[in-house]
N, C-alpha and C positions, 0 to 999 in steps of 0.2 A: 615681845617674845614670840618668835616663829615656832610653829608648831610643823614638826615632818611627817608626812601622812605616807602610806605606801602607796605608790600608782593604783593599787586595786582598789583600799578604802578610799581614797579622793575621787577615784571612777566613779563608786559606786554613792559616794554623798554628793556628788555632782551631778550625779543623771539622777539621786532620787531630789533633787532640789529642783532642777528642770521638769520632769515631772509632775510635780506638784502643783506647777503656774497653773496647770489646768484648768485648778481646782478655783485661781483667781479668775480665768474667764466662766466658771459655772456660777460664782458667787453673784450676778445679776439674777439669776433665777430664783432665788431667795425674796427680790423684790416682787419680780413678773407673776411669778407663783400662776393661778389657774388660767389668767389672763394671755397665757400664752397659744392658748388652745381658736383665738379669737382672729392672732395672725397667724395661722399655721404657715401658712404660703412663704412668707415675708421669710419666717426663720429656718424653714425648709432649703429658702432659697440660698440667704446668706451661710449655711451649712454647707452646700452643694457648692458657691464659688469658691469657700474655704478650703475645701476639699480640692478642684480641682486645682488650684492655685498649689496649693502642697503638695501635689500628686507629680506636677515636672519639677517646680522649683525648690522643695525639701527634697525631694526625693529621687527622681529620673536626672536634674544635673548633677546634683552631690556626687550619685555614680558613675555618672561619666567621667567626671575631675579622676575618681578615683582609680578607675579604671586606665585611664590617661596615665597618671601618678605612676602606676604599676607597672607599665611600659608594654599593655595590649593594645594589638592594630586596633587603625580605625572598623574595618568590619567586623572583625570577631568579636571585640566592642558595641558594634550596632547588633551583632546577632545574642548577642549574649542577651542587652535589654532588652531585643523584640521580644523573646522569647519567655525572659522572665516577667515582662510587663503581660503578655498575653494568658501565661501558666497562672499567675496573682489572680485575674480577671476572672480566668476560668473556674480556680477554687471559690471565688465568692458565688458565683454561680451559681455553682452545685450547692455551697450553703443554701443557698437562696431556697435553691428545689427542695432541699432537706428541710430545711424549717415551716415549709408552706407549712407541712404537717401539725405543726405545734400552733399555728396560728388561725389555725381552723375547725370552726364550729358548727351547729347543725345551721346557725343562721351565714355560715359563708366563710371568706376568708379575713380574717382583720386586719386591711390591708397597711392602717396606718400603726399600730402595734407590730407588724414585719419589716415594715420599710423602718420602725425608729430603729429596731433593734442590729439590723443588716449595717444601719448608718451608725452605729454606736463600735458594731464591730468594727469596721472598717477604719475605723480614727484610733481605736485600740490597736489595733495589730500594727498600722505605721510607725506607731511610739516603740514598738519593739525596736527597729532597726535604728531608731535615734540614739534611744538608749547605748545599742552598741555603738554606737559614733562616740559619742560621752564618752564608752569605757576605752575605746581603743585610743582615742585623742589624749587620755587623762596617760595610757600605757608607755604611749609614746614621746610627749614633751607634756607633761602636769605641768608648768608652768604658764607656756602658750598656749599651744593647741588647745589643750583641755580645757582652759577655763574659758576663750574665746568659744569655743563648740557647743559647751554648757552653760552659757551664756545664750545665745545666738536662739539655741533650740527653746530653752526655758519661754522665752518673749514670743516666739510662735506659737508654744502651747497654749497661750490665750485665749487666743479665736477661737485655737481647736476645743476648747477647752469650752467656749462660749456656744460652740456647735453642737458640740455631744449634750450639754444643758440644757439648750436649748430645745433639741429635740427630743427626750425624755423629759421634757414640763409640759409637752403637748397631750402626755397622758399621765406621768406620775404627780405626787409632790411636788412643791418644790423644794425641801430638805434632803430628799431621794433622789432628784433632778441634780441638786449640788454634788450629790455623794456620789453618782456615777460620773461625773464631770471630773471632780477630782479624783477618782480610779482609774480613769481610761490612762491618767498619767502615769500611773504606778507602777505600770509593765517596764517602764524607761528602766528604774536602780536594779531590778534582778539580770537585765540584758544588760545594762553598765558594769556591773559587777561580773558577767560572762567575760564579758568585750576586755575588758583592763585586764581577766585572769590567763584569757588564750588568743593575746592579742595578735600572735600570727596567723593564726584559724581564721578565726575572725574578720580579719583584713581582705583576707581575700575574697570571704561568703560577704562580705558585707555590701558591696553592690548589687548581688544577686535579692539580699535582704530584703536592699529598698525598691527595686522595680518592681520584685513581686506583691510591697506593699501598695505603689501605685495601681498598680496592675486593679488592683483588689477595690481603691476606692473609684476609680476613675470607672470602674464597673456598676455600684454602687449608685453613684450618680447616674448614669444614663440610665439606667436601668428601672429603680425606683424613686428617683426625683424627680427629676426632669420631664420625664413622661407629665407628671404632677402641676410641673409650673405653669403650662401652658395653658392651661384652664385656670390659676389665679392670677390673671390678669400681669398687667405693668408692674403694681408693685412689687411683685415675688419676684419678676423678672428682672425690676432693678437694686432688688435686693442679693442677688446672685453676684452681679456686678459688681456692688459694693464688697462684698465678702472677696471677689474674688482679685478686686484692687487693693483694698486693708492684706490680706495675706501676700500680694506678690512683691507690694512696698517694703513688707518685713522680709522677706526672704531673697528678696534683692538688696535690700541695704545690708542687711547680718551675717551676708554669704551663707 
């Protein structure tokens, strides 16, 4: 017996299913628990190549396809994402300068409680524009599109999922570590559920969406990791690598 779902609700139990995987790449931190604190470096690092690997390949090509799709030049196309990967970039920045505040004590600044939390942001706010891909995919053909999209994103949020845990076990829980791990996905069904209800709105903000969310991590990264890696030696270095070949393998094979 087939069940008929509206494009909106299959939007939106679609991306919140996708969504969720997240919470399967945080459920290692359940094991790792306080031990994670011992490689900071390593999981910093594989965080960092996750990121930047999602940052063109989830997100800066997807836009362009879509942009393409839409039938805008190639420069106004190139200026669009300069512009919106550099504006992404620039708002985390300014986070960054806002929160120093919150992360500072008589004894200083605490530098690895601002970088997790900049890097927790950053993998959250990208899920936003997933989401909407879900909802407008599910809008447009529920049949194909949608469940190929909500499919495709679900198995990426793994890593991501693995990232954000990872980097909150370096100082929470690890049942606190899982539970941010699988919330960072949850922003996906409320922007699915946007995306399949005003999916012409949508379609068009939605490559703006996702540069600005690269924009955002690829900030992120250089900013507060990397600076980091280079003082823990090789292995954080080719832990980066790894992270950052596992995510381009998925995000080149699932389109």
């Amino acid at each position: 017996m087939s069940i008929d779902l509206s494009p909106v609700l299959a939007g939106t139990i679609a991306s919140l299913l996708a969504g969720a995987a997240t919470g399967l790449g945080g459920l290692p931190m359940l094991g790792i628990g306080r031990s994670a604190a011992r490689c900071q470096g390593v999981m910093l690092g594989f965080a960092a190549g996750v990121m930047l690997a999602a940052s063109f390949f989830s997100l800066i090509v997807p836009a362009i396809g879509i942009l393409d799709r839409q039938g805008i030049g190639s420069w106004p196309a190139a200026a669009m994402i300069a512009v919106a990967v550099l504006v992404g970039g620039a708002l985390l920045l300014a986070l960054g300068r806002f929160s120093v505040e919150r992360f500072t004590s008589e004894e200083g600044l605490d530098r690895t409680g601002h970088r997790i939390w900049l890097l927790v942001a950053a993998i959250t706010l990208h899920n936003a524009p997933e989401g909407l891909a879900v909802g407008v995919s599910f809008a447009r053909d529920a049949g194909g599109e949608g469940y190929a999209t909500a499919l495709g994103i679900g198995i990426q949020n793994i890593p991501e999922g693995f990232a954000v845990g990872s980097a909150l076990a370096l100082r929470y829980p690890p049942l606190l570590a899982f539970a941010g791990a699988l919330a960072s996905g949850l922003v996906e069904p409320v922007f699915g559920a946007l995306g399949a209800t005003l999916v012409h709105r949508f379609a068009m903000l939605l490559p703006i969406a996702l540069c600005l969310a690269a924009g955002a991590m690829i900030s992120v990264v250089m900013s507060q990791i990397a600076p980091e890696l280079g003082e823990d030696g090789h292995a954080a270095q080719g832990s980066l690598l790894i992270g950052l070949a596992v995510m381009t393998c998925l995000d080149v094979a699932l389109g």
